[in-house]
N, C-alpha and C positions, 0 to 999 in steps of 0.2 A: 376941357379934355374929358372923354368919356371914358366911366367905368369902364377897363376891360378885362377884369376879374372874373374866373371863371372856377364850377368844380367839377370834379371827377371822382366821385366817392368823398372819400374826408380828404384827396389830394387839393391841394387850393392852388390852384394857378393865377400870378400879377397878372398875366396874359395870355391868350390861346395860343399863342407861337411854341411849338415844340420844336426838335432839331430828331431826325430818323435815324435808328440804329445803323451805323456802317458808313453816316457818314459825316459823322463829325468828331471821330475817334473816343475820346475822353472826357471833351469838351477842353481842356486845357490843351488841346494846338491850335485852338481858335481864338486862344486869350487876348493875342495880338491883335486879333482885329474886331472884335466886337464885346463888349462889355458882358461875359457872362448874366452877371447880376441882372440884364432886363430881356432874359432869353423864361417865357414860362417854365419850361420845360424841358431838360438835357438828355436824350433817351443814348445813355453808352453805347458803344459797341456790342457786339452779341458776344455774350460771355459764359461756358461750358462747364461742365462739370471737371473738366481735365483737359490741358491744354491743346490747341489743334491746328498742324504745322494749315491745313487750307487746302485748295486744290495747288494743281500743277501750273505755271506761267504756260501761254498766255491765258488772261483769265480777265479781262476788260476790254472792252471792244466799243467805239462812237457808234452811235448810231444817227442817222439824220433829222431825230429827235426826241435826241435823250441817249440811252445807254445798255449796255449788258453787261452781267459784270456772274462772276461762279466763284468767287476769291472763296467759298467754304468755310465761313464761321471762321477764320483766323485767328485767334488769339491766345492768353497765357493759362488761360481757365482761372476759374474763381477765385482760388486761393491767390493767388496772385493779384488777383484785381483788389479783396480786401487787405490783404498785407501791403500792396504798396502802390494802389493809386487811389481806393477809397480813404486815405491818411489825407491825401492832395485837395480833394472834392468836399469834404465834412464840413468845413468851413465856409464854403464860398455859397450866397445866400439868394441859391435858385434849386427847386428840385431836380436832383438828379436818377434817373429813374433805370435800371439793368435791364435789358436786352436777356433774356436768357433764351439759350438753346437747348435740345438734348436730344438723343436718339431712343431713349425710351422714357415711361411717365417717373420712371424710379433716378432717372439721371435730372429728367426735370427740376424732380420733389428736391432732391437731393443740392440741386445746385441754387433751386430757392430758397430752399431752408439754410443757407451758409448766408445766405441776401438776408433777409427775415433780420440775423441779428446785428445788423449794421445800423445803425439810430439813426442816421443822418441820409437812407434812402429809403422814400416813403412810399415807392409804387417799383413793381417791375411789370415788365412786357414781355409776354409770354411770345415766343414765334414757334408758332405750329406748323409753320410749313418745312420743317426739318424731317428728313427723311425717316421713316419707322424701319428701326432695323430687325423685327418682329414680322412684318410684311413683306420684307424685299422691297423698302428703299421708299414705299409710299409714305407719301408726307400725310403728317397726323391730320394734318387741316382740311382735308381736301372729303373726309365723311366724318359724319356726326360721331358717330361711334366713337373715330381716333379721335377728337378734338377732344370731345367728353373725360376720355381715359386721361388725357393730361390736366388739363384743370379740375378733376376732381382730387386727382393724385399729390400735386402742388396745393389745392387747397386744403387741404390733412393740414399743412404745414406751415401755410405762410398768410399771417392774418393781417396786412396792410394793403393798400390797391391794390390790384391785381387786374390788370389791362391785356388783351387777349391780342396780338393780332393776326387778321386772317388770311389766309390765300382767298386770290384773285381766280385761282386757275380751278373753281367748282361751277355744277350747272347749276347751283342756289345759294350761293352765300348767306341769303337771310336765315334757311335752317341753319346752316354752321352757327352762324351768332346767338338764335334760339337757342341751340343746344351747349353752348360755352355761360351764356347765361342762368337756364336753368343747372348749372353748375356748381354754380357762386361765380361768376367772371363779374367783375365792379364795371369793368368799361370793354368796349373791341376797338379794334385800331384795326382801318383798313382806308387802300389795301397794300397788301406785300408786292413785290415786284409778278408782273407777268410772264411766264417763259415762254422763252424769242431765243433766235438762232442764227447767225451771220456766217456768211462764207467766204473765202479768199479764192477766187475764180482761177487765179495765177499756181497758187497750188494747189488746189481742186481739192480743198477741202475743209474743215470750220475751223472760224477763227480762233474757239475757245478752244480750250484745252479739252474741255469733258464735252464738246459739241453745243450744250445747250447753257444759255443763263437765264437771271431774271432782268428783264425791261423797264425802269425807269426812264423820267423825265416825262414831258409835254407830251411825249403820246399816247400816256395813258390815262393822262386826265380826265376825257371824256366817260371811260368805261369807269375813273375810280368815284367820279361824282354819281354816275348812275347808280354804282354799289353804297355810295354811303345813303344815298337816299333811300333805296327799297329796307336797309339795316335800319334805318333811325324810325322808318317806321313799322319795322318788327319787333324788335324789343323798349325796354323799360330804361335800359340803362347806358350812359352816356356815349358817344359816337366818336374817337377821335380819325379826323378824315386826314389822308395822306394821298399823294401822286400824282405827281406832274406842278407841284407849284413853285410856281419863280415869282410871282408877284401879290399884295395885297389883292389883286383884284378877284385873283384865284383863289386867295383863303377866305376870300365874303363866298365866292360862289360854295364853296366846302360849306360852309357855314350856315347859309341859306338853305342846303340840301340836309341840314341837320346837323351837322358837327359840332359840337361843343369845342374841340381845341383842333388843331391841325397843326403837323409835323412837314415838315420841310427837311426835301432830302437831296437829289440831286443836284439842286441852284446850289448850295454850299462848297459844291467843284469847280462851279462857275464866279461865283461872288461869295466868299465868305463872311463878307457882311451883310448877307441877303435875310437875317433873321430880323436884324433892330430895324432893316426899311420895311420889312412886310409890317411888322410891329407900330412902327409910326404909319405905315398906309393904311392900315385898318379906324387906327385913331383918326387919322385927318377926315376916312370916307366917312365916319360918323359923324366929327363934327361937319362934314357941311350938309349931311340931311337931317339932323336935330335930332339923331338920337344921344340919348346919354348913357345908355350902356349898350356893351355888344349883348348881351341879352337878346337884346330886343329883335336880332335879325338873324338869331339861332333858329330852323326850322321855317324860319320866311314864306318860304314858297308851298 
């Protein structure tokens, strides 16, 4: 069996397998079907500084390959997450890593810093593609400037990993990265979902509620592989690649293009035991070309 230990800062993952905020809830509604304990990596739901009822139904839409979905950072906000499902998580012996949101860098700071004093989560993920409410609704992620002002603002405060990650929807995502790095950002994580738009012809008008979502699944694979490769080789600091993967053979090619770990997000609607097979796919494709550790086909290409 090949080493597939991996790091991320001083976060130390048994495996590159992560699971992508939004969509594997808590990690505890997947207990039933896949063994926590050999997931590297559990990235929660996007969790805010005060709780948020979401958008309006409908707000998830098929696509014919992959998805849209505008559900609006849902959930009970922070306080809530530590009082009564970080109690749940503490114990179970895989890292689990916060999703945080916010509309400005002081909601950021503020909802990392309540993360910070939780012992048993040892990285959060920043998503900067949340709206700036300082701008008129532009997502922080999408110029250097806004990305900068959040991770510098969070970094004041919160001294364990610190994993950035980015919108897809920029004409350069490697400056984004650049500028989240010379920050302090330990890792980026890309990419975020694409925004895509579907219509129902029958009532002449879109199927989401707010008109637009973000695009997951297989279609955007090609574009997320191209993004994590020009990223891995712009900065210094670790790659986690995400989008469009349903199979090991997709998280070598992430991998090959430079990702140190990759997150799986949309297959978990389809197969929510899609984490332990990518996890054993990666193991078998090693052993049969003789490597012995995933190391070895980080940056491959």
């Amino acid at each position: 069996m090949a080493a597939l230990n991996v790091k991320i800062n001083n976060l130390e993952l048994s495996n590159p397998v992560m699971t992508a905020s939004g969509t594997f809830g808590y990690g505890l509604e997947f207990a039933d079907f896949v063994p926590l304990e050999e997931i590297g990596g559990i990235i929660v739901k996007g969790t805010t500084l005060r709780a948020r009822e979401g958008n309006d139904y409908p707000r998830m839409a098929e696509t014919p390959q992959g998805m849209l979905n505008c559900v609006g950072l849902q959930n009970k906000g922070v306080d809530y997450f530590c009082n009564h499902i970080y109690p749940q998580l503490k114990d179970i012996n895989t890292n689990f890593i916060v999703n945080v949101s916010g509309d400005s860098p002081e909601t950021y700071a503020a909802c990392a810093e309540r993360i910070n004093a939780l012992d048993k989560i040892p990285a959060i993920e920043l998503n900067i593609s949340c709206p700036n409410v300082k701008d008129g609704g532009m997502a922080f992620g999408v110029t250097c400037e806004g990305a900068s002002s959040v991770v510098r603002a969070v970094r004041k405060v919160y001294d364990k990993t610190l994993i950035v990650k980015l919108s897809p929807n920029v004409t350069n995502i490697a400056e984004i990265a650049r500028a989240v790095e010379a920050e302090g950002a330990d890792s980026v994580s890309l990419i975020n979902t694409l925004m895509g738009m579907a219509v129902d012809i029958e009532k002449r008008q879109p199927l989401l509620s707010i008109r637009t979502g973000g695009l997951s699944g297989p279609a955007v694979k090609p574009v997320a592989l191209r993004m994590v490769y020009d990223v891995a080789h712009a900065v210094k600091i670790p790659v986690v690649g995400l989008g469009g993967i349903m199979s090991a053979t997709d998280a070598i090619e992430f991998m090959m293009c430079g990702a140190t770990a990759i997150e799986i997000g949309t297959a978990n609607f389809i197969d929510p035991t899609v984490t332990k097979k990518v996890k054993d796919g990666i193991n078998d494709w090693l052993d049969a070309h003789g490597c012995s550790s995933v190391q070895e086909i980080i940056g491959a290409i």
